[in-house]
N, C-alpha and C positions, 0 to 999 in steps of 0.2 A: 765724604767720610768713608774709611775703609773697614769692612764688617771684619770681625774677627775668625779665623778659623773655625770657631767652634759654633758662632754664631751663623755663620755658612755652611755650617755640616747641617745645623738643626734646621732649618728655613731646607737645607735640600731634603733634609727626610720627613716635615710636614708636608711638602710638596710631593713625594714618591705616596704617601699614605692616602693624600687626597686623590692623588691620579685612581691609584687601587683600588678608592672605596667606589671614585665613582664607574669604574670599567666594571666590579662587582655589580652596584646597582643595574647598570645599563644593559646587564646583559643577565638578569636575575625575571625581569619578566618573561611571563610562562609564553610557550610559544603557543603559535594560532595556525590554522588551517580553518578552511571552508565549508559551507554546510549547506548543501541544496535537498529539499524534498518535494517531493513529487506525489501525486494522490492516479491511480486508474482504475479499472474495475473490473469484474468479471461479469457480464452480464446478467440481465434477468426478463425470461420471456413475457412477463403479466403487465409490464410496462412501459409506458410511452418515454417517463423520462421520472427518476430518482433527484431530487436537486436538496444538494446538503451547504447548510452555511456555514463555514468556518468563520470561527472569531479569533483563532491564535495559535500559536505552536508553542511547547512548553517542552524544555529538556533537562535531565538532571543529570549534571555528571559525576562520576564516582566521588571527586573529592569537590565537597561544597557545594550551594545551595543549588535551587534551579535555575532556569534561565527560560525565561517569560518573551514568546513574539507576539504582542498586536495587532490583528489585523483592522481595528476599528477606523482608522483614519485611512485607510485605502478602502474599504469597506464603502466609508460614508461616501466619498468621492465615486466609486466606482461598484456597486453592488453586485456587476457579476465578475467581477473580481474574487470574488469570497461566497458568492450561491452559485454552485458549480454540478451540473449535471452530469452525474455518473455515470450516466448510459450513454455520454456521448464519447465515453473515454473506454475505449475497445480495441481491437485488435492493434495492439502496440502504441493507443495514444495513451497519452499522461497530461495530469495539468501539474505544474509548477506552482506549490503555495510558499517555500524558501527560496532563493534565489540566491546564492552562494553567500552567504552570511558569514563572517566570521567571529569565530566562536575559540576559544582555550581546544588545543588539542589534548590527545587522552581519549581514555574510555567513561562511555556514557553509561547510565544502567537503564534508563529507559527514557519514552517520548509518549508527550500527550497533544491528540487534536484535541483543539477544544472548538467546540459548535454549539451552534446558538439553536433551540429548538422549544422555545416557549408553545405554552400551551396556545391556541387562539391567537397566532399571530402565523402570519404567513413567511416564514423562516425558512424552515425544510420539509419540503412536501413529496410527495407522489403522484402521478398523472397515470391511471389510469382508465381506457376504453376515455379520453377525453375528459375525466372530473379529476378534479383536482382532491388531494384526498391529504388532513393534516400527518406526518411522520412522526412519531415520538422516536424519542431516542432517551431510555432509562437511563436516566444521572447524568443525559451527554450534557445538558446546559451549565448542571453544579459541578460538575467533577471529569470532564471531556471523554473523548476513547487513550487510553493508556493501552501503550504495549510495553509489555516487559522484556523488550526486545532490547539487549544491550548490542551499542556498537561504540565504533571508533573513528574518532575523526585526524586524520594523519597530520601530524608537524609537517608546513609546508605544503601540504600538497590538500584533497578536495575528497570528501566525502558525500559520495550522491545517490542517493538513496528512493525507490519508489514504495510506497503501501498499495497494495492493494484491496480492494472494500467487494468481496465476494457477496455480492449481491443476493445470488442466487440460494445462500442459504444464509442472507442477513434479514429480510423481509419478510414480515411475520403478520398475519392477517388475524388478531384473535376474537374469538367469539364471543357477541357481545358488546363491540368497544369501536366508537366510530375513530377512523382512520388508521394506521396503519404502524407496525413496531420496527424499529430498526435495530436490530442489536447486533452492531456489525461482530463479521469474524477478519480480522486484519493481517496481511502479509508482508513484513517489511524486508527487502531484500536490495541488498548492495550493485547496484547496478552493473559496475565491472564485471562481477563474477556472472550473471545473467546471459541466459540464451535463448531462441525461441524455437517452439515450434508450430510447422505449418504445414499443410495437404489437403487431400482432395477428400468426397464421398460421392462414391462408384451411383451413379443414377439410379438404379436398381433400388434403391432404399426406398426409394420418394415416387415407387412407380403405382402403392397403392394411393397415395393424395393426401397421405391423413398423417404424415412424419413433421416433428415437432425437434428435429434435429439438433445434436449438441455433444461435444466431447467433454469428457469427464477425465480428468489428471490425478492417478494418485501416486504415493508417496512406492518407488521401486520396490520395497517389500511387502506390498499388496500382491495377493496371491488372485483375489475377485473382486472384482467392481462393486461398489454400493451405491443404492440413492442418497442423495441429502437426507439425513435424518437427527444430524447431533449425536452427542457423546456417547457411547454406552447400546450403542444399535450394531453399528458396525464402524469399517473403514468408510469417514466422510472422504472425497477429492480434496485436494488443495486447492485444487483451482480449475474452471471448466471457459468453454466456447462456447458460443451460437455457431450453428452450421450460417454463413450467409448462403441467401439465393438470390443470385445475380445473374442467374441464365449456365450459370457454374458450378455445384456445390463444392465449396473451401470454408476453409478455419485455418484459426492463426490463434495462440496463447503467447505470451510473451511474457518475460522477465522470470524466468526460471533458473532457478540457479543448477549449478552443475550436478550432474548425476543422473541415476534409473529410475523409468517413472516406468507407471503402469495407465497405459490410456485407454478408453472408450467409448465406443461410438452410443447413443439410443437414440430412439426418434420420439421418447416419452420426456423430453425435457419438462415440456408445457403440462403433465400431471405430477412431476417429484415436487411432493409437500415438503418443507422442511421442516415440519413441525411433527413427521410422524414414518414411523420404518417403512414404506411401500414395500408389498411384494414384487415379488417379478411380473404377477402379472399387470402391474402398474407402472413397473418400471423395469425394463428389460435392454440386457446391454447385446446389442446384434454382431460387433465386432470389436475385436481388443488384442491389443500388443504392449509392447515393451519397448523403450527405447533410450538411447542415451542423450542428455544437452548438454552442451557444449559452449562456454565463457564466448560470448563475441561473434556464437555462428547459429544459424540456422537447421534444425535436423525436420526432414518432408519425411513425412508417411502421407501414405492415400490408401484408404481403407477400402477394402475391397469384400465381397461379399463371402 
């Protein structure tokens, strides 16, 4: 039977409409990019080993709800998978708790670890001089560590990102209270743009026996160095070193992102409280400079007396 002209027009332009709607729909979902994060640390000299448990990673992006990762079922299977020793992650290592995930691109407005840190359960602890000692962490178990760090995870292509858990002025001994406080101070930074730095300390430092050595990093418009002391004291570091001694004195900080920092050297690491303003005679900076990093490169100072 032959269809009529007009009944052939109609049949080709329900067929042009369908094509449309579905080449609209098919190409109407939101595009995706990757999402890896990474946890390391900046050290801290009072201790053998920091070990924190992650239960999850939580992201909210600008438009619409959050987005909740699990660790429980890798967890269960693999426990040091998710109780991760801080102090073993130093001079340029990192641990991996995303693995390129993919996630809606766009901008995020913030990211929460979430960690598991019950009272009387052996979750996340501290080791120190050999005892093991319980770690609280305020609100981490209800409410995780949140940064209000917003980023962006690129259409197509990989957003990879490390935290850093500054140890050094997150661990809090208070009086009174058996074990030990963690309220971290966190650093999140995009790893492409990141650079490191590394060098020597002149022998001379360490020739009276008693140097408890360590670089301090602050922010380029610091004019003078300060100890760990929190908010409202002075300029705290961004971010500091252990001197290692391996027959060599060297340091290495890593994942700093571009621009002027203000560095220095002291041999009083091992007395900066961070619960309180040390003087200089408690804490005293022996040498400091200024230097530029650089995306992708390495910038060496060796501090000299």
């Amino acid at each position: 039977m032959k269809l009529s002209i007009t009944k052939t027009f109609k049949i080709m332009v329900m067929t042009s409409l369908t094509l449309f709607q579905f080449g609209c729909n098919s190409g109407s979902s939101s595009p995706t990019g990757s999402l890896t994060i990474n946890v390391t640390d900046a050290p801290i000299d009072t201790a053998e080993k920091v070990i924190i448990e992650f239960s999850g990673i939580e992201i909210k992006p600008q438009n619409g709800t959050s987005i909740s990762f699990d660790f429980t079922e890798k967890c269960t299977s693999d426990p040091d998978l998710c109780q991760i020793d801080l102090l073993a992650l130093n001079n340029g290592l990192s641990q991996q708790l995303l693995d390129s995930e993919i996630v809606s691109s766009g901008q995020y407005n913030w990211l929460r670890l979430m960690v598991n840190a019950e009272a009387n359960v052996k979750d996340s602890y501290i080791v120190i001089a050999g005892k093991e000692y319980e770690l609280h962490i305020p609100s981490g178990a209800q409410s995780g560590l949140k940064l209000n760090q917003g980023f962006v995870v690129p259409a197509g292509g990989e957003a990879n990102f490390t935290i850093d858990f500054d140890l050094r002025k997150s661990v809090h001994d208070p009086v009174g209270m058996s074990g030990y406080i963690l309220r971290p101070s966190l650093r999140m930074m995009n790893n492409v743009e990141t650079g490191t730095l590394s060098g020597s300390i002149d022998a001379s430092f360490y020739s009276s026996g008693s140097c408890n050595g360590a670089v301090y990093v602050f922010d380029g418009s610091v004019d003078t160095p300060d100890d760990e002391d929190g908010e409202g004291y002075g300029p705290d570091p961004i971010t500091s070193a252990l001197v290692n001694d391996d027959g060599v004195y060297n340091y290495k900080v890593s994942f700093l992102t571009e621009g002027n920092y203000l560095i220095a050297f002291t041999c009083d690491a091992l007395a900066d409280n961070p619960d309180l303003d040390d003087d200089t005679a408690t804490v005293s900076f022996l040498s400091t400079a200024t230097v530029t990093i650089n995306a992708n490169n390495n910038t060496v100072y060796n501090f000299e007396p």
